[in-house]
C-alpha positions in Angstrom: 58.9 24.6 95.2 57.9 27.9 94.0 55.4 28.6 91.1 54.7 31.8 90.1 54.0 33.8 93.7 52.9 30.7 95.4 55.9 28.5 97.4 54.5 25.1 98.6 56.8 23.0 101.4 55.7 19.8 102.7 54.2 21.9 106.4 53.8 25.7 105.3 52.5 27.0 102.2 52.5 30.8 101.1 51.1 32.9 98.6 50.9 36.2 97.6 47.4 37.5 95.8 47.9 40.9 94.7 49.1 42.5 98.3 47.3 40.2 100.4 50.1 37.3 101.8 48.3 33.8 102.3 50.1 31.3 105.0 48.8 27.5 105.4 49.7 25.1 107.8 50.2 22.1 105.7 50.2 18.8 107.6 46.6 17.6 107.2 47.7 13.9 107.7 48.6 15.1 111.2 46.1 17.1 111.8 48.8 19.8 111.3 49.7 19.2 114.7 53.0 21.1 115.0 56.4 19.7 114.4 60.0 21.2 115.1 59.9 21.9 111.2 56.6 23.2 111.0 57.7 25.8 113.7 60.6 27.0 111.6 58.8 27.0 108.1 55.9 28.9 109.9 58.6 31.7 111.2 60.1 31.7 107.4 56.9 32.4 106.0 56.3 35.0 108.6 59.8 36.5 108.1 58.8 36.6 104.5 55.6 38.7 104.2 57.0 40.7 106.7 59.9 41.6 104.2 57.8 41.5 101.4 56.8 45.0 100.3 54.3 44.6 97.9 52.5 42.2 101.1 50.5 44.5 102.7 48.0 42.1 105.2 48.6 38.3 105.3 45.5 35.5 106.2 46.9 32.5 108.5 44.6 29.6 107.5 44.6 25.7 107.3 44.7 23.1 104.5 42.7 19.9 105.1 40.1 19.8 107.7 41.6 21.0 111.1 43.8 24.2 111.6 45.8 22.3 114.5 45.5 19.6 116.9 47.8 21.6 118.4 52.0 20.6 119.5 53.2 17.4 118.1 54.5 16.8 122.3 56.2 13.4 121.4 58.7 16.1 119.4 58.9 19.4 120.5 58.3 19.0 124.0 61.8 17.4 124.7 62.9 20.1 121.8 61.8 22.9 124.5 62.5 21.2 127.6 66.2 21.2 126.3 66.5 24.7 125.9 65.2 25.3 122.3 63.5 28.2 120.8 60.2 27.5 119.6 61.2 29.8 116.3 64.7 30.3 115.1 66.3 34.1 116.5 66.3 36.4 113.7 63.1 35.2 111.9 59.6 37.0 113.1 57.8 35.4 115.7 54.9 34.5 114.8 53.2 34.3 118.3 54.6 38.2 118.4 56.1 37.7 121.5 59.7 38.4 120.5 61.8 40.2 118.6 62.0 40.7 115.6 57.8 41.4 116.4 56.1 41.7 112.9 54.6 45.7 111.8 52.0 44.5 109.2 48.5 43.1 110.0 47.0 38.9 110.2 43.8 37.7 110.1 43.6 34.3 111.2 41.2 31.9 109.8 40.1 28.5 111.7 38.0 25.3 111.3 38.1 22.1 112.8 40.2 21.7 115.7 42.2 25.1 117.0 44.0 23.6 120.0 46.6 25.0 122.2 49.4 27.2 120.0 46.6 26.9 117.2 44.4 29.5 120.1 48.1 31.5 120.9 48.3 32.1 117.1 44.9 33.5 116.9 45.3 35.2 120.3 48.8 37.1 118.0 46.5 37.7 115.1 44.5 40.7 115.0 41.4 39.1 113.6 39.5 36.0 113.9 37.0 34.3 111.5 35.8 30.8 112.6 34.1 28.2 110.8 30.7 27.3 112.8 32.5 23.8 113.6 35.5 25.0 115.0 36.4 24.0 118.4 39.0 25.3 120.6 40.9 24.0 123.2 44.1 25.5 125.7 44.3 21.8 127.2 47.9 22.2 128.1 47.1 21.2 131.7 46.1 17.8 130.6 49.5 17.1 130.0 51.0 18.3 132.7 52.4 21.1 131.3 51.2 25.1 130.5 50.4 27.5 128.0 53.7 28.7 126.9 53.1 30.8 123.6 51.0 33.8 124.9 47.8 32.4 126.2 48.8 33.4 130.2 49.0 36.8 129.4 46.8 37.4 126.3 43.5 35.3 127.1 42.7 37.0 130.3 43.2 40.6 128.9 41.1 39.2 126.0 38.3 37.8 127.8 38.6 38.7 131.2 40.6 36.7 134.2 37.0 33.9 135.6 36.9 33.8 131.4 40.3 32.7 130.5 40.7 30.5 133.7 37.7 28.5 133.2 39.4 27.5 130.2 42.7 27.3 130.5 42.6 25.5 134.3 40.4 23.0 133.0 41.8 22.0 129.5 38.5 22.0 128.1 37.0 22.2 124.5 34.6 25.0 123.6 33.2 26.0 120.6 32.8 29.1 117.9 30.4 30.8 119.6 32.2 30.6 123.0 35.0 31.7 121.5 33.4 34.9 119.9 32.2 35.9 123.6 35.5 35.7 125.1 36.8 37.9 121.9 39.2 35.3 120.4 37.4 35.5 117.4 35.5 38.5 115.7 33.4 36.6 113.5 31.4 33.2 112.7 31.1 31.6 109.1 29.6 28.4 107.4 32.2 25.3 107.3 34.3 26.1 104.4 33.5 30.1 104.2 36.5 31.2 106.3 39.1 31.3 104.3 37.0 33.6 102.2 35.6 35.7 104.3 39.5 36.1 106.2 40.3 36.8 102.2 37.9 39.4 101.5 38.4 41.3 104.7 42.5 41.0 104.1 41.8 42.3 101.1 39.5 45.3 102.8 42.5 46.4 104.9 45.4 45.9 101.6 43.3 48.7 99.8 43.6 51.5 102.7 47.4 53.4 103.6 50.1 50.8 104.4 52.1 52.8 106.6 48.8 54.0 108.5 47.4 50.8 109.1 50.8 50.0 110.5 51.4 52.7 112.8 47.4 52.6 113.7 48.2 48.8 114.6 51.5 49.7 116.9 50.2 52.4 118.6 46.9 49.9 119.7 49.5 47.5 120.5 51.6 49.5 122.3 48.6 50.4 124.4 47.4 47.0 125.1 50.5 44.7 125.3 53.4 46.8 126.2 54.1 44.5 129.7 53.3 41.1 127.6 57.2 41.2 125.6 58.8 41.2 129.6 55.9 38.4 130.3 57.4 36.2 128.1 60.6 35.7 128.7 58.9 34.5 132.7 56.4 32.0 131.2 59.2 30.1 128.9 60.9 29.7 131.7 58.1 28.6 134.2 56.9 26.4 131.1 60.7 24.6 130.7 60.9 24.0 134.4 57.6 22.5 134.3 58.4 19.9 131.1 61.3 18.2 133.6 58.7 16.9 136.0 57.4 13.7 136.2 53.7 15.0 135.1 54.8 16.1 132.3 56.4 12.8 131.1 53.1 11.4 132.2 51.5 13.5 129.7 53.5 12.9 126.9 53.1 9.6 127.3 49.5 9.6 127.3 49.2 11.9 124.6 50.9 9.6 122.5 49.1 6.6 124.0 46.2 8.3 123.1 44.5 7.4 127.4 43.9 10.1 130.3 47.2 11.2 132.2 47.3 9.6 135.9 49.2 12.7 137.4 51.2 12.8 141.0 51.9 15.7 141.1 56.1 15.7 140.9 
């Protein structure tokens, strides 16, 4: 449904304010944990401010209370473990891992629960605004499985390799501050001030040269990420391999039993 620059979908919405693109996760009953669908309206939405010419910067934020509980495993683990891409080809990526790689600048903005692919797509975005009650989580291990969306090779050029393992090895939960010494955010707000504050700096970078902020963005991430792109196609694989074993079943199922995983280690 579309009224006037606004298009709402039962898991996505977006907006365009003047030339700043808004995209919300939209699955608050779930805790916008991510479906199949949700992947694909997410890369639509993506595909579209990054064809939109009028959109100049786009803020990634959250309706309801959480910005993501993270994969909806019961469904798209056996969706990836089978082969599938996490976004359809030929749409942008929104984890900018493949191509076609987006040109135009995100700021993310987080509250509640940022877990797993909710930490990749702030790890993809080039700014961070947290709420003061966020708290974050790459908890992939737990479930026998691993970060497959760009945590591996992002997070420990981010905050440095003791940094990133002593999260991601141990699946823990840590919170806004944490997360603005390792550098996965830039900055901390009041509950209910980020999507404001991720507004108002959107805004900031929409009045400055499109096609300078652009190349100024490229050239940065040419600098810093230019090995990550032949990174990715390894970790997809390692992380497909991995959802076959018997752990990872184990995980699933105690994700969706809501208990700890008992692991073996097959």
């Amino acid at each position: 449904m579309t009224v006037g620059d606004q298009t709402i979908a039962q898991d996505v919405t977006t907006e365009r304010r003047g030339r700043v693109f808004l995209i919300g996760l939209n699955r608050p009953k779930k805790l916008n944990a991510f479906s199949v669908r949700m992947h694909n309206l997410l890369a639509e939405a993506y595909t579209t401010y990054e064809e939109d010419p009028d959109a100049w910067c786009a803020v990634l934020f959250a309706h309801g209370d959480n910005f993501t509980s993270g994969l909806d495993l019961a469904e798209v683990g056996p969706a990836v473990a089978g082969g599938a891409d996490l976004f359809p080809p030929g749409n942008v990526d929104p984890l900018d891992l493949f191509d076609p790689l987006r040109k135009k600048p995100v700021i993310g903005a987080v509250q509640g629960y940022c877990y797993t692919v909710g930490v990749e797509l702030l790890l993809a975005c080039d700014i961070g605004i947290a709420a003061r009650d966020t708290r974050f989580a790459q908890m992939e291990v737990k479930r026998g499985i691993m970060p497959f969306g760009g945590a591996t090779s992002r997070l420990p050029r981010r905050a440095g390799w003791g940094n990133a393992m002593r999260w991601m090895l141990t699946g823990g939960v840590f919170d806004a501050e944490e997360a603005l010494r390792l550098g996965l955010i830039q900055e901390i707000v009041e509950p209910g001030q980020q999507l404001a504050r991720a507004l108002a700096l959107a805004e900031e970078i929409a009045a400055q040269a499109p096609l300078a902020v652009q190349a100024t963005r490229a050239a940065a991430r040419e600098a810093m990420e230019k090995d990550i792109a032949a990174e990715a196609e390894s970790f997809v694989q390692r992380a497909r391999g991995l959802m076959t074993t018997e752990d990872a079943m184990e995980g699933a199922m105690s994700f969706v039993e809501r208990r700890e995983a008992r692991f073996k280690g097959k």
